[in-house]
py3Dmol code that shows the C-alpha trace and the ligand (Angstrom):
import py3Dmol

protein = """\
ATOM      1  CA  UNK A   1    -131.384  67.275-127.492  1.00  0.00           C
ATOM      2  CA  UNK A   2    -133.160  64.297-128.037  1.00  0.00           C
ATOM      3  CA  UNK A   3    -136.336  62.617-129.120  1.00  0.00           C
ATOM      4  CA  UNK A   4    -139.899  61.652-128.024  1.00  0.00           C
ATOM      5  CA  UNK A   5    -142.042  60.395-130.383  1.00  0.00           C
ATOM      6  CA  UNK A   6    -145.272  60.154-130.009  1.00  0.00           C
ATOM      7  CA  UNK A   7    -148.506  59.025-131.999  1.00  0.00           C
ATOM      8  CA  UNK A   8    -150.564  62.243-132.621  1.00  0.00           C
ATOM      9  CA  UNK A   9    -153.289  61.597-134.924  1.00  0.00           C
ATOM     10  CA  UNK A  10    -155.342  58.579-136.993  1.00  0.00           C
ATOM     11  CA  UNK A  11    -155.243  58.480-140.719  1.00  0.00           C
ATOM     12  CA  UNK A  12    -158.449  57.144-142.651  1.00  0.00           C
ATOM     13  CA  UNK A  13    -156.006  54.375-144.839  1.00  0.00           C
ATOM     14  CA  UNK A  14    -157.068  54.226-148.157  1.00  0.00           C
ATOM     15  CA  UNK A  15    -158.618  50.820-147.466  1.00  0.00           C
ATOM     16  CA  UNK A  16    -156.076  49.245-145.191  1.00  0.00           C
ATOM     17  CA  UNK A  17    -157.770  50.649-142.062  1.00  0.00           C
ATOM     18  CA  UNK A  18    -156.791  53.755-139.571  1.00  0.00           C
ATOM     19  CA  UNK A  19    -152.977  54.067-139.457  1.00  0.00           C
ATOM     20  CA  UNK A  20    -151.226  55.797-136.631  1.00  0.00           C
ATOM     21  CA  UNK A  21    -149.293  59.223-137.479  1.00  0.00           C
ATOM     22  CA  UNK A  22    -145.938  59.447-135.012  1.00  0.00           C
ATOM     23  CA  UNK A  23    -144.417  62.744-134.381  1.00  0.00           C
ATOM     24  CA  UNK A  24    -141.168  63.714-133.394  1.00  0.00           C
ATOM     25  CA  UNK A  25    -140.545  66.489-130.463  1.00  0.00           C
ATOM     26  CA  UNK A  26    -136.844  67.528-129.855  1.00  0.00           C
ATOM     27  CA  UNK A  27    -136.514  67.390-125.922  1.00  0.00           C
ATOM     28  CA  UNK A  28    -133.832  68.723-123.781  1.00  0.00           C
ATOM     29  CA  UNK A  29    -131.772  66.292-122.359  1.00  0.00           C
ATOM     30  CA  UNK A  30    -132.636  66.189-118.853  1.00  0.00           C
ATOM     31  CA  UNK A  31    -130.336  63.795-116.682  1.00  0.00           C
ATOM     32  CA  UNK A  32    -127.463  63.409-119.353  1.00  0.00           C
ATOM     33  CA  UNK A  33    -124.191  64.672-117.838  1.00  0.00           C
ATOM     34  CA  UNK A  34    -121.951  65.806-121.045  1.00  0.00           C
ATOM     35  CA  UNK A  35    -119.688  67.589-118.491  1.00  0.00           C
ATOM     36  CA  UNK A  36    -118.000  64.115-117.803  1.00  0.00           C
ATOM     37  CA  UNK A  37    -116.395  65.167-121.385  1.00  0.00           C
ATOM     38  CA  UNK A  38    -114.688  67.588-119.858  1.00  0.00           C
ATOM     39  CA  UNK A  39    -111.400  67.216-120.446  1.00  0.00           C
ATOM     40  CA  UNK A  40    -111.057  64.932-123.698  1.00  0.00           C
ATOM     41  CA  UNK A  41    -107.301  63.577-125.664  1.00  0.00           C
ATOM     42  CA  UNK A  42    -107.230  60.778-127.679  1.00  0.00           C
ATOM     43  CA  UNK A  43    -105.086  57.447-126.807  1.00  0.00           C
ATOM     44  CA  UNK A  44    -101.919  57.111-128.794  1.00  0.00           C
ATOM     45  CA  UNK A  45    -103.878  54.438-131.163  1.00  0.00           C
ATOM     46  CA  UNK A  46    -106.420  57.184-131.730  1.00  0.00           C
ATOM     47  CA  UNK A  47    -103.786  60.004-132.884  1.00  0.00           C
ATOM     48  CA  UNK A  48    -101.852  57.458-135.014  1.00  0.00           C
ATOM     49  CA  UNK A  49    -104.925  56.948-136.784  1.00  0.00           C
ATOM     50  CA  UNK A  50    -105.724  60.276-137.062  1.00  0.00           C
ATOM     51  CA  UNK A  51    -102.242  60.862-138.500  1.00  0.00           C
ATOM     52  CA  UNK A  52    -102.829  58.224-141.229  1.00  0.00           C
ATOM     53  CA  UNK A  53    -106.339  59.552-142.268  1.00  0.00           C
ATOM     54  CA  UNK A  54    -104.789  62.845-142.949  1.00  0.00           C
ATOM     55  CA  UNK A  55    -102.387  61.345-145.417  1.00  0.00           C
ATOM     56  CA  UNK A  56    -105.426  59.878-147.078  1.00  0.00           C
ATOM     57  CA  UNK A  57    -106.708  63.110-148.301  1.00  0.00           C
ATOM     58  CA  UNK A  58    -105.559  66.227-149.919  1.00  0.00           C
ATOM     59  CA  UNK A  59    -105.091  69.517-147.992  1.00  0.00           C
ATOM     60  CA  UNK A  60    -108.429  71.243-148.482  1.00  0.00           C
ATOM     61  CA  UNK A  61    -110.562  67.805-148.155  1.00  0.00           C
ATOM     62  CA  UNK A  62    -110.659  68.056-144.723  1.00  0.00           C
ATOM     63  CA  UNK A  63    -114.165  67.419-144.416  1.00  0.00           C
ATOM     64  CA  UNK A  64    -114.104  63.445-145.188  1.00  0.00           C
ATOM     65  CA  UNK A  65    -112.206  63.135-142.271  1.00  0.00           C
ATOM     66  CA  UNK A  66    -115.598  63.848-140.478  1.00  0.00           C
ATOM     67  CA  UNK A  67    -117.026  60.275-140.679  1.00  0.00           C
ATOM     68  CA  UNK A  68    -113.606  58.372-139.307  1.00  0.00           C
ATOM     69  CA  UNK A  69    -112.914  60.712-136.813  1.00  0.00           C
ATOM     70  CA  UNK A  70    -116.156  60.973-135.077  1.00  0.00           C
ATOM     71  CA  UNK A  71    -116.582  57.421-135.383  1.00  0.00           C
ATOM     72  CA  UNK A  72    -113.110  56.847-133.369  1.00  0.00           C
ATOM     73  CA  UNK A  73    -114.247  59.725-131.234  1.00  0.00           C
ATOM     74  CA  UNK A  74    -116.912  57.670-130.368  1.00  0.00           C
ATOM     75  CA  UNK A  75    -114.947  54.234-129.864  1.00  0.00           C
ATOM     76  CA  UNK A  76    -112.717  56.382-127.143  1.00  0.00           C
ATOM     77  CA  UNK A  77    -115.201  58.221-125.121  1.00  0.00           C
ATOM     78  CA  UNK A  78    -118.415  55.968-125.473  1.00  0.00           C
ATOM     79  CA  UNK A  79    -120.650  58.466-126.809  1.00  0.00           C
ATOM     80  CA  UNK A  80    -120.831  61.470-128.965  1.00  0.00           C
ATOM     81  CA  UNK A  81    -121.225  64.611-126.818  1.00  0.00           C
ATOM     82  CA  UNK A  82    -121.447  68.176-127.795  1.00  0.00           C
ATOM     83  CA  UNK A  83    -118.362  68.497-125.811  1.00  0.00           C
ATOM     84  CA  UNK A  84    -116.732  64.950-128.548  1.00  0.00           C
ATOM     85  CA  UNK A  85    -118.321  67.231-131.446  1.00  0.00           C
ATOM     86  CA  UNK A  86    -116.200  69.937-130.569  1.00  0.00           C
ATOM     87  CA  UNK A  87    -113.355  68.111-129.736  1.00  0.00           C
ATOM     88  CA  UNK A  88    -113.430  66.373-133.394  1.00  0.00           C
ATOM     89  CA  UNK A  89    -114.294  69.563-135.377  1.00  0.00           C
ATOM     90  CA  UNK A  90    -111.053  71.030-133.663  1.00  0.00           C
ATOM     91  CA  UNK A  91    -108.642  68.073-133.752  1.00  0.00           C
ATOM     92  CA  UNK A  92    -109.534  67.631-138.026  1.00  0.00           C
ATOM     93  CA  UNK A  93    -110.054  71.078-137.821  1.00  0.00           C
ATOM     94  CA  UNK A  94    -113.356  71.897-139.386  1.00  0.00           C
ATOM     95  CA  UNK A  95    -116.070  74.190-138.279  1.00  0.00           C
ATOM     96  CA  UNK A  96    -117.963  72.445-135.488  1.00  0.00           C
ATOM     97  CA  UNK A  97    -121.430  72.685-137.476  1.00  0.00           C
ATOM     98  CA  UNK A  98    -119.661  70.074-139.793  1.00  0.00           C
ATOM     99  CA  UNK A  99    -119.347  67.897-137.377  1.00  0.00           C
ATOM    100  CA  UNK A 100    -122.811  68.411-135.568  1.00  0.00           C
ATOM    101  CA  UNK A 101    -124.453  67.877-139.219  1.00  0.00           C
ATOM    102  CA  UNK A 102    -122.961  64.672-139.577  1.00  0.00           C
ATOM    103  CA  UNK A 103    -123.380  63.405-135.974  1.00  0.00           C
ATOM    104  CA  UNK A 104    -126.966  64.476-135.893  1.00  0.00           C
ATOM    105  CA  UNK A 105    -127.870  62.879-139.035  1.00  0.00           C
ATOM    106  CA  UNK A 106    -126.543  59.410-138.875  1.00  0.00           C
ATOM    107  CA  UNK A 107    -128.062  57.187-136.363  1.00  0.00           C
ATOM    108  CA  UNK A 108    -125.118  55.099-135.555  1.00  0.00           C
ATOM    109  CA  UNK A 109    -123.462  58.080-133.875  1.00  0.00           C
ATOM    110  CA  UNK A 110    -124.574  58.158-130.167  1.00  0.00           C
ATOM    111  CA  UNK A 111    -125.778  61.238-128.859  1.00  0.00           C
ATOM    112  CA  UNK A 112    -126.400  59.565-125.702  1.00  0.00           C
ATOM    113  CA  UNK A 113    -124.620  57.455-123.481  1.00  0.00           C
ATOM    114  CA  UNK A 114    -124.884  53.644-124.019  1.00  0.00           C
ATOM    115  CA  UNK A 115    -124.434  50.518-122.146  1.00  0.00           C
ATOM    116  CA  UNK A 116    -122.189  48.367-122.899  1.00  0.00           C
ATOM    117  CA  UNK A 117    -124.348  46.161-125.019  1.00  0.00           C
ATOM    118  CA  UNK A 118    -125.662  47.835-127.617  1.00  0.00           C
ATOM    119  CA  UNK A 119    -128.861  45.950-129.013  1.00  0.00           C
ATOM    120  CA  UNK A 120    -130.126  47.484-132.459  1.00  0.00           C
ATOM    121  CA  UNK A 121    -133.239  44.999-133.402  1.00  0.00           C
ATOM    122  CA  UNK A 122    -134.055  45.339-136.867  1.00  0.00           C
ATOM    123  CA  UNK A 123    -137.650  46.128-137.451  1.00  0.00           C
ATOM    124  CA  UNK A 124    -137.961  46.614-141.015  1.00  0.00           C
ATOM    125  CA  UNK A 125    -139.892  44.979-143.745  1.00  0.00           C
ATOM    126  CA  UNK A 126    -138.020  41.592-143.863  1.00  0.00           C
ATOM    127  CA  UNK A 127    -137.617  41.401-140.118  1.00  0.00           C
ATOM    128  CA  UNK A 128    -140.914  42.698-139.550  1.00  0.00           C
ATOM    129  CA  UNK A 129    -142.965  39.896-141.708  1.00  0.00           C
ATOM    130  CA  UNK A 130    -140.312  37.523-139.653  1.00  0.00           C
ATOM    131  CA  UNK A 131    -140.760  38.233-136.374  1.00  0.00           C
ATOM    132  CA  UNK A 132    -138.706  41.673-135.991  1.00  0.00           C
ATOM    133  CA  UNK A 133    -140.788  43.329-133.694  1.00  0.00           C
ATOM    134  CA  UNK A 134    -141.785  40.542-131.413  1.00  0.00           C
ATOM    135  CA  UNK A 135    -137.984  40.211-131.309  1.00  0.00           C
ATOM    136  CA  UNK A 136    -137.828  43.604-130.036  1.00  0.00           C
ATOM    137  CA  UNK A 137    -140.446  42.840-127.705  1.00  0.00           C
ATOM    138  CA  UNK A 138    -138.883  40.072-126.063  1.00  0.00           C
ATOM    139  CA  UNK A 139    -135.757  41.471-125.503  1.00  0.00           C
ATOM    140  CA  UNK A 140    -137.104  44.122-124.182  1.00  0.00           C
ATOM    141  CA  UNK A 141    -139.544  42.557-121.946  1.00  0.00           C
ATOM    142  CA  UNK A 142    -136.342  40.234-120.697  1.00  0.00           C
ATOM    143  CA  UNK A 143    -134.230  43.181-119.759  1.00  0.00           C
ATOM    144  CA  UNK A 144    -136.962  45.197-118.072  1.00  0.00           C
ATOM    145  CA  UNK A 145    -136.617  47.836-120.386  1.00  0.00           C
ATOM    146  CA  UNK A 146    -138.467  50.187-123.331  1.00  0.00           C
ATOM    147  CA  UNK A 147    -136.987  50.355-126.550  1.00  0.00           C
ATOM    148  CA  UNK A 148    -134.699  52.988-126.319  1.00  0.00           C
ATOM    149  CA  UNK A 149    -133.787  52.993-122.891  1.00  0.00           C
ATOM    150  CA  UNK A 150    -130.453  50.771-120.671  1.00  0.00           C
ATOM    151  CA  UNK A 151    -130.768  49.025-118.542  1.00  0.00           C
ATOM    152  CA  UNK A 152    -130.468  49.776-114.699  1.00  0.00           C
ATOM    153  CA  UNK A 153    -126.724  48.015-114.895  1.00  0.00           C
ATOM    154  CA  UNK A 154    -125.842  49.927-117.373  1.00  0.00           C
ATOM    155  CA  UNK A 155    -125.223  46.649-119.459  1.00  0.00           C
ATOM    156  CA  UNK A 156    -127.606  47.179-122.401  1.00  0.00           C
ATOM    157  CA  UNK A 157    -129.329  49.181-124.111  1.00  0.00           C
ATOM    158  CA  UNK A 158    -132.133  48.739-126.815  1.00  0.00           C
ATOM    159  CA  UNK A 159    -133.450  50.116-129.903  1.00  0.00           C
ATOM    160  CA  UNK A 160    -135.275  49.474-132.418  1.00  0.00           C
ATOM    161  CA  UNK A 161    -133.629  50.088-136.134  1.00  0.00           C
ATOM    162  CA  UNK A 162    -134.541  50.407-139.475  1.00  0.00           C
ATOM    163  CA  UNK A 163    -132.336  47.977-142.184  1.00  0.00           C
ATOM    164  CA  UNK A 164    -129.518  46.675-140.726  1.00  0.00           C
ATOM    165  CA  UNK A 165    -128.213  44.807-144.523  1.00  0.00           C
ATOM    166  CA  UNK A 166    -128.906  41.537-143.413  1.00  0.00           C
ATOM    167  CA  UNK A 167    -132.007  41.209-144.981  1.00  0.00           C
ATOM    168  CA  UNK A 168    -131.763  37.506-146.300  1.00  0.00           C
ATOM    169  CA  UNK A 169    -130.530  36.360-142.454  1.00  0.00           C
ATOM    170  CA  UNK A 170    -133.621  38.224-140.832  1.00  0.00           C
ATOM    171  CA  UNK A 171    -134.889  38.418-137.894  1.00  0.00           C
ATOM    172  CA  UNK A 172    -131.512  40.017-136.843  1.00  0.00           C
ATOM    173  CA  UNK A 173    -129.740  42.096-134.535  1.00  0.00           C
ATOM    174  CA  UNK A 174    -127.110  43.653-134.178  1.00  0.00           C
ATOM    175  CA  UNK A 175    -124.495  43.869-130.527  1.00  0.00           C
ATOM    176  CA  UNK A 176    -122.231  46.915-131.012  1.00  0.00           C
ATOM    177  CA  UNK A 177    -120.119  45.778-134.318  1.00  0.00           C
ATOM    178  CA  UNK A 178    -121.585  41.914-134.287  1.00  0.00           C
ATOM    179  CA  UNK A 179    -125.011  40.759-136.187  1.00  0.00           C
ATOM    180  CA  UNK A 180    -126.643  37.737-134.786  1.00  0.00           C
ATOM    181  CA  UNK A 181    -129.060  36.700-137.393  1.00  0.00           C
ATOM    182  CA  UNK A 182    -131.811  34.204-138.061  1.00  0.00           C
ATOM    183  CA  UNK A 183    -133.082  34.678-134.456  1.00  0.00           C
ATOM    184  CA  UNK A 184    -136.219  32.852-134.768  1.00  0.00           C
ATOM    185  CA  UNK A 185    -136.399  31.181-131.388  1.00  0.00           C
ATOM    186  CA  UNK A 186    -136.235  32.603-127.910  1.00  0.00           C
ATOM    187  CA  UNK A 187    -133.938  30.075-126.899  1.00  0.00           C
ATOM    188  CA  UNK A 188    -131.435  31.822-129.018  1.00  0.00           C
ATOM    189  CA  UNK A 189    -132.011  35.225-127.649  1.00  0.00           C
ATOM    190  CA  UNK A 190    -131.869  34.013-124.026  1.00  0.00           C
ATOM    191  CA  UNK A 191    -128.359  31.865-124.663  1.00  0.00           C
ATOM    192  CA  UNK A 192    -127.314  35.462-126.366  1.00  0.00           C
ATOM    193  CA  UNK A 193    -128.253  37.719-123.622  1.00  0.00           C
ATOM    194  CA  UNK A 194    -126.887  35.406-120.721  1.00  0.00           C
ATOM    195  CA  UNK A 195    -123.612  34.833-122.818  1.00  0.00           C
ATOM    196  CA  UNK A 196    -123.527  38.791-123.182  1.00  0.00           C
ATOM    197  CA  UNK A 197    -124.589  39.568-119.638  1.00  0.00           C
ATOM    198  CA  UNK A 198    -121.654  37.025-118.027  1.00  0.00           C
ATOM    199  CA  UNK A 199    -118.649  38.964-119.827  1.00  0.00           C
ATOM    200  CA  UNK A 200    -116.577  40.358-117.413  1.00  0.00           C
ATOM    201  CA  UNK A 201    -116.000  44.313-118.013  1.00  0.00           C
ATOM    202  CA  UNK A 202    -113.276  45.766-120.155  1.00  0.00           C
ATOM    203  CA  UNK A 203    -112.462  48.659-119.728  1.00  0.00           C
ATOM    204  CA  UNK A 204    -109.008  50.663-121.528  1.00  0.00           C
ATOM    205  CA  UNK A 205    -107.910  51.093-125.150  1.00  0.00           C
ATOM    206  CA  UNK A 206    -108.912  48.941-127.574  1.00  0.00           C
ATOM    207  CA  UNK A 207    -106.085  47.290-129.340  1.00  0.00           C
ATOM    208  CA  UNK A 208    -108.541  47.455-132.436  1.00  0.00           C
ATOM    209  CA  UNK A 209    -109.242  50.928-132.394  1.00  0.00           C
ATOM    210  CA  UNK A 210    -106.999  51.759-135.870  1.00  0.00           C
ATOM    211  CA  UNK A 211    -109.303  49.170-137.757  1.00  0.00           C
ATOM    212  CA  UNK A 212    -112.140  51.505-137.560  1.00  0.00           C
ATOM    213  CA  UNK A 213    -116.013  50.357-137.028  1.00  0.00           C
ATOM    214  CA  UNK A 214    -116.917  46.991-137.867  1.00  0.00           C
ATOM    215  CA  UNK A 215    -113.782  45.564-137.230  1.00  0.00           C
ATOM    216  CA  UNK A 216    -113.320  45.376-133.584  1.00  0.00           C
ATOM    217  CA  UNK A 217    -114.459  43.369-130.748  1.00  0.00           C
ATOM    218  CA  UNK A 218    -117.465  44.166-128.585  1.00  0.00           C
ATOM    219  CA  UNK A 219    -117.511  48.203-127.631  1.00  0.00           C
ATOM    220  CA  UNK A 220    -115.232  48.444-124.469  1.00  0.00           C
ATOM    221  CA  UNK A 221    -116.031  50.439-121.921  1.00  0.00           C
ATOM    222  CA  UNK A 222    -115.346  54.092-122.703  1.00  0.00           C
ATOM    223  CA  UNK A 223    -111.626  54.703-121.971  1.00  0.00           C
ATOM    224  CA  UNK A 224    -112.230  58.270-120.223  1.00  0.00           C
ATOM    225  CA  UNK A 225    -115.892  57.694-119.157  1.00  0.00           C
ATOM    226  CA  UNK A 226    -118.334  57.728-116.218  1.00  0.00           C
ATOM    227  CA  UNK A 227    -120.599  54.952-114.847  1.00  0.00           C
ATOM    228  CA  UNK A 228    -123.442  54.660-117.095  1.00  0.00           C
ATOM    229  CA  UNK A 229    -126.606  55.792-115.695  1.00  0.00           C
ATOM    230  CA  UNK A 230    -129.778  53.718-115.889  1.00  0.00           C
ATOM    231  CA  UNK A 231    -132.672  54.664-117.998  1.00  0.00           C
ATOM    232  CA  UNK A 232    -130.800  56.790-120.988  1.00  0.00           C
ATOM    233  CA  UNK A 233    -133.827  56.780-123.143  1.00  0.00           C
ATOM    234  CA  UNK A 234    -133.326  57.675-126.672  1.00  0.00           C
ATOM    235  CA  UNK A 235    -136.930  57.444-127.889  1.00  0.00           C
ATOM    236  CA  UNK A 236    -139.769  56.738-125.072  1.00  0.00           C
ATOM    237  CA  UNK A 237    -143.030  55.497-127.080  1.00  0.00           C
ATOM    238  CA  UNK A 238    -145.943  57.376-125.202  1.00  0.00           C
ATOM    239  CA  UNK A 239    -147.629  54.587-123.144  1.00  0.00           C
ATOM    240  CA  UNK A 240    -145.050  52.253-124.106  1.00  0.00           C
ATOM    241  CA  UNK A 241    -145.652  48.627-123.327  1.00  0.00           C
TER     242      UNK A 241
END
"""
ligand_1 = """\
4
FES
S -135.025 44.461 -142.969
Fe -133.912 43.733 -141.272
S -131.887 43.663 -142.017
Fe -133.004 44.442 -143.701
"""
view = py3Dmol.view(width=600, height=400)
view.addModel(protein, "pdb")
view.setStyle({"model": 0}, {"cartoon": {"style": "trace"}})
view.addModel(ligand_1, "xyz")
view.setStyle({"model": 1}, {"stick": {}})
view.zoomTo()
view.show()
């Protein structure tokens, strides 16, 4: 499941105006293929890890390994299916509804798949009075897209996100594990999107897989996955611009 939000109703603000109310509607997931999750093994880097984090708790704490796992899960197959949950909550093991908990909470867990870019725009309070969401705007007016959604190359995709941490370098955003901050200009974004768009594609086990999030290089290509499809919206904004 996934979801649309949409603005249902006008609030009298207690001075400041009408503000919007935004609702959020679980949707099925029409168009996403989890089957291409199939048939799932970690690389060799991934079980070595996997070893290690055991030795890093006691029997009966299984549960931290949730967070590490899924996150590697996620480096290897690109996105967390219900197929990956299932495939973490038996390799820890753990009862799958651990797993789901945790990857349905946290928004840096991928429920859908990504391109290969992943643009997070920071539109909160310090980006926002900055320029945050005319960031957002512009990079999603240059790609062709709605927040939310990849692009037709499966190259990028873009969302909007609440507090990155980088609230002193703002307007920021952040490209898979990399923050580019103190975007004020749109000649920066444009150098950063044609520098990002002219990689070449990677595509096989990441040699920094063990170091866990924030460590690695750009997100490779997802080691047993499909061609990206275009338009994997996460969140569609009813008459969106
Ligand atoms: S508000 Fe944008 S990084 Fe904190």
């Amino acid at each position: 499941m996934t979801d649309r939000i949409t603005q249902t109703t006008a609030l009298e603000g207690h001075g400041h105006g009408t503000l919007p109310v935004w609702k959020r509607t679980p949707e099925p997931d029409a168009g996403v293929d989890a089957s291409v999750h199939a048939r799932l093994e970690f690389s060799d880097a991934a079980k070595e890890r996997l070893a290690w984090l055991r030795t890093r708790y006691p029997d009966g704490y299984q549960r931290a390994l949730v967070l590490p796992v899924l996150s590697m899960a996620q480096r290897e197959f690109g996105w967390v299916s219900p197929q990956v949950i299932a495939f973490v909550a038996d390799a820890i093991p753990v009862p799958r509804m651990w797993v789901e908990e945790v990857a349905t909470f946290y928004t840096m867990y991928n429920k859908r798949p990504i391109g290969r870019h992943h643009l997070q725009v920071c539109t909160n309070v310090c980006c926002a009075v900055v320029g945050g969401e005319q960031l957002l705007e512009y990079v999603c007016r240059k790609l062709g897209v709605h927040p939310g959604e990849t692009t037709a190359d499966g190259r990028f995709t873009v969302i909007g996100a609440e507090c990155l941490g980088a609230c002193g370098y703002a307007p920021m955003m952040q490209v898979n594990d990399d923050y580019h901050e103190n975007l004020r200009s749109r000649a920066q974004v444009d150098a950063l999107l044609e520098r990002l768009a002219a990689e070449p594609d990677r595509v096989g086990t990441d040699p920094h897989l063990a170091l866990g999030p924030g460590t690695g290089p750009g997100r490779m290509l997802p080691r047993n996955g499909p061609a990206l499809k275009a338009g994997g919206n996460v969140h569609t904004p009813e008459g969106g611009h």
